[in-house]
C-alpha positions as CSV (number, residue, x, y, z in Angstrom):
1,X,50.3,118.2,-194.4
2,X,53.7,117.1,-195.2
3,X,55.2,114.1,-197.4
4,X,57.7,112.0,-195.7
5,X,59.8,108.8,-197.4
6,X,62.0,106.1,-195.8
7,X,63.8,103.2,-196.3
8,X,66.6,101.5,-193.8
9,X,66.1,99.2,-190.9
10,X,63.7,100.0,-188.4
11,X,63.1,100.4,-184.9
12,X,59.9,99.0,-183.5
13,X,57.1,101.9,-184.5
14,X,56.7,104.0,-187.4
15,X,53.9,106.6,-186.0
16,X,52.8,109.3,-189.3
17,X,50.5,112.2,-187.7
18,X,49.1,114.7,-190.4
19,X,51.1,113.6,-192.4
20,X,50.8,111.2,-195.9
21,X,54.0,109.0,-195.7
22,X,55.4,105.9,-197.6
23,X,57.8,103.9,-196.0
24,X,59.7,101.0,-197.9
25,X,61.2,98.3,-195.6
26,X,62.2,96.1,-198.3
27,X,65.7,96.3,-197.3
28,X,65.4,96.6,-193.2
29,X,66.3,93.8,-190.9
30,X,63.7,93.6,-188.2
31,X,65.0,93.2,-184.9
32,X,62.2,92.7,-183.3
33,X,59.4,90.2,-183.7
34,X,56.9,93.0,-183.1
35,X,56.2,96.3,-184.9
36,X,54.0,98.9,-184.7
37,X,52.6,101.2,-187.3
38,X,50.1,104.1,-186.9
39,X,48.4,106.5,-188.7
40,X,46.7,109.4,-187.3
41,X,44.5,112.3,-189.5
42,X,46.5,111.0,-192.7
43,X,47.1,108.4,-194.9
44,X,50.0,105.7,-195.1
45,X,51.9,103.0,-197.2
46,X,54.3,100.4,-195.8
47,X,55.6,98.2,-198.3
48,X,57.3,94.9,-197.0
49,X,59.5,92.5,-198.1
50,X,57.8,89.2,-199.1
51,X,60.0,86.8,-197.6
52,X,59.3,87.1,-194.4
53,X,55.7,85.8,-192.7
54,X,53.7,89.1,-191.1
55,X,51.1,88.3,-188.4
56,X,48.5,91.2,-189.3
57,X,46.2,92.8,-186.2
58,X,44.7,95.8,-187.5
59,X,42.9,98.6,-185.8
60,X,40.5,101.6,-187.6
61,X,39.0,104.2,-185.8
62,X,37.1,106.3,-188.4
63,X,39.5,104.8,-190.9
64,X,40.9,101.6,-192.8
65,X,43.8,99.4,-193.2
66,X,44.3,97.6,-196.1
67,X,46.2,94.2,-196.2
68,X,46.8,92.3,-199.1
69,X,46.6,88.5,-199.3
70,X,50.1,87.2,-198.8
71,X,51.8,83.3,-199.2
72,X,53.2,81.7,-196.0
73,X,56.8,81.4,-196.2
74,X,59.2,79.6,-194.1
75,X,60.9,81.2,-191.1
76,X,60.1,83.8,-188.2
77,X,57.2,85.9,-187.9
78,X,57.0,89.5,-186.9
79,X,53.6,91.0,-185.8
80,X,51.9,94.2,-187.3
81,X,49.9,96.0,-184.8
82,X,48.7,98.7,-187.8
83,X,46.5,101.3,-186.0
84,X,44.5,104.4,-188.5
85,X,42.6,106.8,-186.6
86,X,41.1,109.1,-189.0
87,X,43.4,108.1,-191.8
88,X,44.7,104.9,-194.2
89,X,47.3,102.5,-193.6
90,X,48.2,100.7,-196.8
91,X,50.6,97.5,-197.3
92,X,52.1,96.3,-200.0
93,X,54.4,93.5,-200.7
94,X,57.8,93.1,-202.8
95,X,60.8,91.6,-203.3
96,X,63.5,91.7,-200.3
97,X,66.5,94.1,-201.5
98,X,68.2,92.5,-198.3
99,X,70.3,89.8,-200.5
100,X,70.8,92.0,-203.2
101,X,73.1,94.7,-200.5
102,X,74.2,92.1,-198.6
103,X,76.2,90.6,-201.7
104,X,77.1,94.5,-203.3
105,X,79.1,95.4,-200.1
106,X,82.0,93.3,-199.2
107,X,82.2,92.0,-196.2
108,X,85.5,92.4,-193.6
109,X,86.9,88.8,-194.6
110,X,86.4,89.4,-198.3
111,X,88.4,92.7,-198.1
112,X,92.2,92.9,-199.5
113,X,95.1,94.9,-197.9
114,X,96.8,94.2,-201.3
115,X,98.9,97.3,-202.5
116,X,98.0,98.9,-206.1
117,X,100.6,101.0,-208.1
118,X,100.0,103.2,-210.8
């Protein structure tokens, strides 16, 4: 078994196979409307940011996914097709850490060519 970790913007499927994983996508932008997660002989936690609305359609085979209640919130939707075949898929929601980056790096109209001397 390993252990895997991540946090970034995502692609459309995060896929853990023997393997017990947490992925934290509090920070990812979601380019698609649509993404899959799977879990096959292990177990798996996806935690999400809470201001976006997720459209759940879970699958078990031999397994469970657990998907805590969440509020509506304004804006787009993007699908969860959350699949565990011999495993569990766990979600969890918290804060977006989107704003908080966005604002810590500068963006390339903000940045100076001003000259400093020592």
């Amino acid at each position: 078994w390993s252990r895997v970790s991540h946090s970034s913007n995502i692609g459309k499927d995060i896929t853990m196979v023997f393997a017990n994983g947490s992925h934290d996508l509090t920070a990812a932008r979601f380019e698609d409307d649509e993404i899959e997660v799977t879990v096959v002989f292990g177990n798996g936690l996806i935690i999400l940011p809470d201001d976006i609305n997720f459209v759940f359609q879970p699958t078990a085979v031999f397994g469970s996914t657990n998907i805590p209640s969440h509020k509506d919130v304004e804006g787009r939707k993007v699908v969860v097709d959350a699949t565990a075949v011999f495993g569990r898929l766990d979600f969890q929601f918290k804060p977006s850490t989107r704003a908080t980056e966005e604002k810590a790096s500068p963006s390339a109209d903000s940045l100076s060519t001003k000259e400093t001397n020592f």
